[in-house]
C-alpha positions as CSV (number, residue, x, y, z in Angstrom):
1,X,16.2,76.9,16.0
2,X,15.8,78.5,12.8
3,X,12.9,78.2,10.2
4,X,15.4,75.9,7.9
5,X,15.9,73.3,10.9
6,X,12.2,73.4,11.9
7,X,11.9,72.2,8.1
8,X,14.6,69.7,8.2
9,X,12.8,68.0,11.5
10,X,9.1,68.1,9.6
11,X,10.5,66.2,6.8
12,X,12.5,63.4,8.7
13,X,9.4,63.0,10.8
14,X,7.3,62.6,8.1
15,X,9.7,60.3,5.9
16,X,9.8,57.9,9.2
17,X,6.4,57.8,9.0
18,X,5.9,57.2,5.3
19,X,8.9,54.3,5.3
20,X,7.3,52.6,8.7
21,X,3.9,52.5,6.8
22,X,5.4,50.7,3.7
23,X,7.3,48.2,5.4
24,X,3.8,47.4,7.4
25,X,2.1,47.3,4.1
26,X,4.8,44.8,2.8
27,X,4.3,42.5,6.2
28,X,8.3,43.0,7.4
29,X,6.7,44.8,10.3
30,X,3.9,43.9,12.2
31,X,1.3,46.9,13.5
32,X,1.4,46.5,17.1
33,X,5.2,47.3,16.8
34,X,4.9,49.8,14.1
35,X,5.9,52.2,16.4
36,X,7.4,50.3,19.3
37,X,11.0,52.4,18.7
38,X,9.1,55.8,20.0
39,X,8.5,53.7,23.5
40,X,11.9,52.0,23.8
41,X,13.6,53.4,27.2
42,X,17.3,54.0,27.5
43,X,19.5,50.6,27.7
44,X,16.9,48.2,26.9
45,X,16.2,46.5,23.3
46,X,13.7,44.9,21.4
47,X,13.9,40.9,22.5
48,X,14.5,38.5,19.2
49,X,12.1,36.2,17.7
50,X,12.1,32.7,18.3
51,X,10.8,30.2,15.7
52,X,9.6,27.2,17.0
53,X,8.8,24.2,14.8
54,X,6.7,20.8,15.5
55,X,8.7,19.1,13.3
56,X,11.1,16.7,14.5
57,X,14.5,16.6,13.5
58,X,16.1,13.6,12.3
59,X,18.1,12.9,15.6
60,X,14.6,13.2,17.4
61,X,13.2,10.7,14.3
62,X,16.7,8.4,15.2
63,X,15.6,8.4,19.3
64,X,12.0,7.8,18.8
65,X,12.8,4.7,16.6
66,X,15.3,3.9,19.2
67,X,12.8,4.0,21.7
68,X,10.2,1.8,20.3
69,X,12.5,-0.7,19.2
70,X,13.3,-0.9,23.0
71,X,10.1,-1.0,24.0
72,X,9.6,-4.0,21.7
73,X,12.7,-6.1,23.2
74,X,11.7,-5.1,26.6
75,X,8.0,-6.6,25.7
76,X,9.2,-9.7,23.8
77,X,11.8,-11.5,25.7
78,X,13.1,-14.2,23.1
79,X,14.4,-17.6,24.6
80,X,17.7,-18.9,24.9
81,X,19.4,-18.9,21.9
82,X,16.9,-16.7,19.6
83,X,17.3,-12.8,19.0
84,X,13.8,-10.5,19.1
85,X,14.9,-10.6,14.9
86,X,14.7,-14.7,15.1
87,X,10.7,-14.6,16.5
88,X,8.1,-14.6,14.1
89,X,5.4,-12.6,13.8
90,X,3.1,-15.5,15.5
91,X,5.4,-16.1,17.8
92,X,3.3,-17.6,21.2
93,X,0.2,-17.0,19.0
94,X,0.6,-20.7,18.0
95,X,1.8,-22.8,21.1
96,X,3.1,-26.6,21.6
97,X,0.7,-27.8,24.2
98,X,2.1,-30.9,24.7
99,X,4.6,-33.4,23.2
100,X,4.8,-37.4,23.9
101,X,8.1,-39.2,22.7
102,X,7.5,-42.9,23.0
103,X,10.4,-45.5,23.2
104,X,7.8,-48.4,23.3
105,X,6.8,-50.3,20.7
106,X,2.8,-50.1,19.8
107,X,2.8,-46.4,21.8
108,X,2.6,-43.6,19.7
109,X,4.1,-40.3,19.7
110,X,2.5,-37.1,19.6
111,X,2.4,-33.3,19.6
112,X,-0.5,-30.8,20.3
113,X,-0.3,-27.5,19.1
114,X,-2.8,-24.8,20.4
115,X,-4.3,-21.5,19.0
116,X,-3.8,-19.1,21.4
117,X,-7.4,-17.0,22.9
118,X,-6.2,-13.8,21.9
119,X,-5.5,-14.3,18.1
120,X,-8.1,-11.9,16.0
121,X,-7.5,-13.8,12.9
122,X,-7.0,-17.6,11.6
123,X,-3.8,-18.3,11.1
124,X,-1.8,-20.8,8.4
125,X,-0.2,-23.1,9.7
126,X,0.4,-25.8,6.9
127,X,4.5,-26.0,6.2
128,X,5.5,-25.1,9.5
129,X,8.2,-26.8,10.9
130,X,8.1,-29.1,14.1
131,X,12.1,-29.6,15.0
132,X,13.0,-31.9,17.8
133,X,16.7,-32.5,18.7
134,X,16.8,-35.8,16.4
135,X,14.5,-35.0,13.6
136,X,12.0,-32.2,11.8
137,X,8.4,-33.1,10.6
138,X,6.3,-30.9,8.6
139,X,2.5,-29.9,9.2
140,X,0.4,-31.4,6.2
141,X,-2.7,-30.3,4.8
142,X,-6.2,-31.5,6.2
143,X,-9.4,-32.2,4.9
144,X,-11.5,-28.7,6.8
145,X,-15.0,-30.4,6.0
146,X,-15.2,-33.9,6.2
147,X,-18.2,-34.6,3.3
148,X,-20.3,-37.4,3.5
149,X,-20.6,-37.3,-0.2
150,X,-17.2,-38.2,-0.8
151,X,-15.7,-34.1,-1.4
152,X,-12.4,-34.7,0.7
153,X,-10.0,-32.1,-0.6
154,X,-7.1,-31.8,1.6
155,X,-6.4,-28.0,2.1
156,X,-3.8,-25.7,4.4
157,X,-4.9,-25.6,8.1
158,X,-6.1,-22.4,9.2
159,X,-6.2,-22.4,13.3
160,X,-8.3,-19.8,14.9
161,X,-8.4,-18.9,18.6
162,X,-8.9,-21.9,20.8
163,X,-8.1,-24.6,17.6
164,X,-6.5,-27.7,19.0
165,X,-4.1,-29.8,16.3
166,X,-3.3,-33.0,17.4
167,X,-0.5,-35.0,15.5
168,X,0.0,-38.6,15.5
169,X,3.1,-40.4,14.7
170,X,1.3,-43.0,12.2
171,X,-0.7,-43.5,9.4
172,X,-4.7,-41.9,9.4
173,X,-7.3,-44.9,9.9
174,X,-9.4,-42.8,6.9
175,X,-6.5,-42.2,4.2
176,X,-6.8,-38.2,5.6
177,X,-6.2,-35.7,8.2
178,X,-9.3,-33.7,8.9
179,X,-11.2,-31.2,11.3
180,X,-13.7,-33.1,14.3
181,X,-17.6,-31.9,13.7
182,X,-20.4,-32.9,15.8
183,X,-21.1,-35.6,13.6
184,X,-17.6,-37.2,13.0
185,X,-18.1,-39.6,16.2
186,X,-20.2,-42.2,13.6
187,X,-16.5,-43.2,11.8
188,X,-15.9,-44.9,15.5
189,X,-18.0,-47.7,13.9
190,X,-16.6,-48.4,10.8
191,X,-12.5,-47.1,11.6
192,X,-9.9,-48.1,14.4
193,X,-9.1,-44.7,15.6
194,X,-6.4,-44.4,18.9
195,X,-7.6,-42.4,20.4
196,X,-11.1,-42.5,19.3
197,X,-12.8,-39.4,18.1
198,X,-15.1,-38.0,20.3
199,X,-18.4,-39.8,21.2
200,X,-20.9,-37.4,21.5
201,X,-23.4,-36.9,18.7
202,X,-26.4,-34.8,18.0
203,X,-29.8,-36.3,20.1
204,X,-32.8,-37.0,18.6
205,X,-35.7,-35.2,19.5
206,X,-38.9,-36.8,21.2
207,X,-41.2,-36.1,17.9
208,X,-44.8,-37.3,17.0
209,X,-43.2,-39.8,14.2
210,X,-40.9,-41.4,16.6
211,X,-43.8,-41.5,19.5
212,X,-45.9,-43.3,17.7
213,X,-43.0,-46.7,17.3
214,X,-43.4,-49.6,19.3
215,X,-42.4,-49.2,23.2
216,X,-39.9,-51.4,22.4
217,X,-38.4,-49.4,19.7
218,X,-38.4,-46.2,21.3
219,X,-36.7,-47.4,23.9
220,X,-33.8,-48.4,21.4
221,X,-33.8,-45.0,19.8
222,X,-33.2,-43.5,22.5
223,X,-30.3,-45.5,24.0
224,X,-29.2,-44.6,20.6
225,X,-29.6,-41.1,21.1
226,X,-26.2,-38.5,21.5
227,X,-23.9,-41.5,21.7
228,X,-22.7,-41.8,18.1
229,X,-23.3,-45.3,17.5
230,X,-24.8,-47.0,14.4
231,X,-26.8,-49.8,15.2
232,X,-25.7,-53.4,14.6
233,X,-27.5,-55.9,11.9
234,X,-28.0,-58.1,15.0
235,X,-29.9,-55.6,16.9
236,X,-31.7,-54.2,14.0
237,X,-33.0,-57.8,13.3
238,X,-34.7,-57.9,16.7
239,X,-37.2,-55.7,14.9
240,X,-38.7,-57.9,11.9
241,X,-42.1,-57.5,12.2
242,X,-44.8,-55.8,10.5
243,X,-45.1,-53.3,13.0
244,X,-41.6,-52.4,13.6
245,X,-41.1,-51.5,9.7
246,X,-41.7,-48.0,10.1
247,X,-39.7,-47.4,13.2
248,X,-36.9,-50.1,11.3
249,X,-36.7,-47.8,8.6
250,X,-35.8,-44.3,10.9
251,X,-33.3,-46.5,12.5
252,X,-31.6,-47.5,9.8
253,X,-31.9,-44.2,7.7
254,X,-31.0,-41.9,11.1
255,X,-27.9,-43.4,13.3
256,X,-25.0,-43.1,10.7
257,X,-22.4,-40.4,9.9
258,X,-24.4,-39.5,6.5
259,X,-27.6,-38.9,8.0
260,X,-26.0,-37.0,10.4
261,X,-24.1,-34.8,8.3
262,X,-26.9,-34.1,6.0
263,X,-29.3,-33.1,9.1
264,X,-26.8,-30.8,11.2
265,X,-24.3,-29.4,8.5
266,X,-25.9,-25.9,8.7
267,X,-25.5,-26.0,12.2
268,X,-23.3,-23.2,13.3
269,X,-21.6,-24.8,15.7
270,X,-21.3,-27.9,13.5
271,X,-17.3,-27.7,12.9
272,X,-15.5,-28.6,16.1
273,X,-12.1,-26.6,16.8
274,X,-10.3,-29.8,16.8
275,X,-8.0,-31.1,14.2
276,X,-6.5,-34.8,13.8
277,X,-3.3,-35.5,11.9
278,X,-1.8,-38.5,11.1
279,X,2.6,-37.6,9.6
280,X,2.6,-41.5,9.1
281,X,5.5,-42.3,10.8
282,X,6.9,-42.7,14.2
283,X,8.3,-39.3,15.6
284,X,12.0,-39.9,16.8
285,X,11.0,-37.7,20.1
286,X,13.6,-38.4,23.2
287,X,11.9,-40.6,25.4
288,X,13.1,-38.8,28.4
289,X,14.5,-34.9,27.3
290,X,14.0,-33.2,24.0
291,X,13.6,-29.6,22.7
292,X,11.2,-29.3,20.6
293,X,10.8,-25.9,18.9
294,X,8.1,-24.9,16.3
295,X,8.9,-22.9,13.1
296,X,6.9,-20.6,10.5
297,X,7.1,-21.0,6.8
298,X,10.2,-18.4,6.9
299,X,12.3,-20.5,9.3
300,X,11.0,-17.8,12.3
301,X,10.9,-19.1,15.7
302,X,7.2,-19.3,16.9
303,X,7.9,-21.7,20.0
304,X,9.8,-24.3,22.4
305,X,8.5,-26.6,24.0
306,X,11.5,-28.4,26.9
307,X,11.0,-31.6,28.9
């Protein structure tokens, strides 16, 4: 080889070596494989790129949607009759514990509805919809603290886990629905309540005030005591002496719904998770069979109650 073709290999050497640099300056080629083409062997080639992105595409986006929603039917089974699309988002978080259709005259009807444990919040439950196979009654308001001083502002019912409503088909002995406290046993006295409300009331405690009565009268205090009962005139009067005054006046001034709201109020477990409603009118539950299904505000099924 001549000097002219020495030349010619110098210079196509060192304009490979110039253009490789460039494009590695630019980023098209990567160092490590700058020179890669001086080490290929004969029949083999350089193996392609592939990109691979996290990124779902849209058919992956369509399955995983699918997926969930299946998941969701498989975990909800809806009862006969309902879609998954028909159940509301409470749906068994509110149940019908119990429903009573009475075909006797003097008995009557009722429905329980019961605040599932597992609720993490209260829920409203005012303008649902109780729908039997003759008729459909509508939950009312309820007075949520029953005042002493005369405050009863009927407002929406709010359940919370473990809440009991019980609804009566006739008209409230006190002119309101409301929620049980501790206290509420003293309206046994002075109302006709079927059933009665609950007869256990705060005790009194054995203090140096009340240790100092009469034998007599302590002994009537305290067969007073947790039982929700306000004393008599006739039993009162038993007490009309001089001495008795002072253990007269605790009587009277202790054993009555007032005095026992204004004492235990603060108490924090004061509010029962009870609630009594009266709709004011028979219920036209079967007797015998009936379906009896519970609805939200938006007509979504929450539950059914057969028997």
């Amino acid at each position: 080889m001549g000097k002219h073709g020495t030349f010619m290999i110098i210079l196509f050497v060192g304009s490979l070596i110039i253009f490789i640099a460039a494009q590695t300056l630019s980023g098209k080629i990567k160092p490590e494989g700058a020179f890669s083409i001086f080490s290929l062997t004969p029949g083999t080639s350089t193996p392609p790129v592939v990109q691979v992105s996290n990124t779902p595409t849209p058919s992956s986006n369509n399955n995983n949607n699918g997926q969930e929603q299946q998941k969701k039917e498989e975990k909800v089974t809806p009862p006969e009759g309902f879609t998954v699309n028909q159940l509301s988002p409470y749906y068994k978080k509110v149940k019908i514990q119990s429903v009573y259709g009475s075909q006797y005259l003097g008995n009557v009807s009722t429905f329980t509805l019961y605040a599932d444990y597992g609720n993490k919040e209260s829920i409203d439950i005012t303008g649902w919809r109780i729908n039997s196979n003759r008729e459909e009654i509508l939950i009312p308001q309820a007075v949520a603290d029953y005042s002493f001083y005369g405050s009863l502002y009927p407002s929406d019912i709010k359940v919370i886990a473990g809440d009991y409503v019980y609804a009566y088909g006739s008209h409230p002995p006190v002119g309101e629905n409301f929620r049980l406290n501790k206290c509420i046993g003293y309206l046994n006295s002075n109302y006709d309540f079927n059933p009665s409300l609950s007869g256990s009331c705060p005790s009194v405690s054995n203090t140096a005030e009340i240790s100092s009565f009469p034998g007599d009268c302590q002994s009537y205090i305290y067969s007073l005591s947790g039982s929700c009962r306000t004393p008599k005139a006739n039993d009162i009067n038993r007490f009309t002496a001089q001495i008795y005054n002072t253990c007269r006046t605790y009587i009277e001034n202790t054993f009555n719904y007032g005095a026992c709201y204004k004492a235990h109020r603060s108490d924090p477990d004061f509010f029962s998770h009870e609630w009594r409603v009266w709709i004011g009118r028979q219920f036209a539950f079967d007797s015998q069979h009936d379906s009896i299904r519970l609805f939200d505000r938006n007509g979504l099924l929450v539950d059914v109650y057969k028997y």
